[in-house]
N, C-alpha and C positions, 0 to 999 in steps of 0.2 A: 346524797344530798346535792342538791341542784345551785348550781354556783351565780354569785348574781347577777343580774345580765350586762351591768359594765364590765364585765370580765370576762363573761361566756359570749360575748357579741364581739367579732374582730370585725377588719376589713379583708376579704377574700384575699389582698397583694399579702398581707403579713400572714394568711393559714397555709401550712403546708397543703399536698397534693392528700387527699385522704377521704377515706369514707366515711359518713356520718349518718344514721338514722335519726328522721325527727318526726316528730306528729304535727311541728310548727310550720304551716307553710310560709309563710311572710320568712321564717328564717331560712327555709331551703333556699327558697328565691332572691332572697338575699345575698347569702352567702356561700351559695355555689353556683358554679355553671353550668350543672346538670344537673336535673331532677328526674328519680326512677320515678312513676307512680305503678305502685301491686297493687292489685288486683285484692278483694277474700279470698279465702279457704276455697279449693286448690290457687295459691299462692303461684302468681305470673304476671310476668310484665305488662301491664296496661300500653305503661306509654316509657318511652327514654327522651325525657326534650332536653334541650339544651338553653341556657339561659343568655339569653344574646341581651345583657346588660353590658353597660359601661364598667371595663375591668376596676377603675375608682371608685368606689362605691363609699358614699357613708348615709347615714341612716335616715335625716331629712331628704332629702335633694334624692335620692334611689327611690326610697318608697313612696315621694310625690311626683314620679315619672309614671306615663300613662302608660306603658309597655311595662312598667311592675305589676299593675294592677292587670291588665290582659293577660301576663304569664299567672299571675295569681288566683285570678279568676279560672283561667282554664286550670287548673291545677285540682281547685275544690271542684271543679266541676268533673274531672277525671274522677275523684277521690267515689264522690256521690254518687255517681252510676255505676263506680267496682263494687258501690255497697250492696247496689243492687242485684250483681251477681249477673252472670252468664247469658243466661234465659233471658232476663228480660231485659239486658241490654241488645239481642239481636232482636226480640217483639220492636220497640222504640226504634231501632232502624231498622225497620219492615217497615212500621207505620211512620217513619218522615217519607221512606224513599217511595210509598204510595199517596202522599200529597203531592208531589212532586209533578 
């Protein structure tokens, strides 16, 4: 059972150091300074970014910062192209690096 989010939402100073899986991006972003994005099946690191927010965070004021929305954006946008898998992420950069 999924706990309600005035409980399950801290601020990053009060979470201990620890691992978390979530399928939430606005929460990884939130509340961590590092986000893995995997890859599908075979299962690999995309990407390891790091979240270069203000260590204060709370939940207006963070998620109305334009560098939440740029990590967050790039994030679904990693997410979206692992869906598409291997192949056709190296076609899509073949075909940007030939307009170029």
């Amino acid at each position: 059972m999924r706990r309600p989010l005035s409980t399950r939402v801290q601020t990053p100073a009060n979470c201990p150091r620890r691992w978390q899986a979530t399928h939430d991006i606005d929460e990884s972003v939130y509340l961590d300074e590092r986000v893995i994005v995997l890859s599908s099946s075979p299962t690999v690191v995309q990407e390891d970014l790091t979240i270069d927010l203000p260590a204060e965070r709370d939940q207006l004021n963070t998620r109305a910062l334009p560098r939440f929305m740029e990590l967050r954006s790039h994030v679904y946008a990693k997410i979206q192209r692992a869906k598409l898998g291997p192949v056709t992420e190296q076609i899509t950069a073949q075909r940007r690096a030939a307009l170029k």
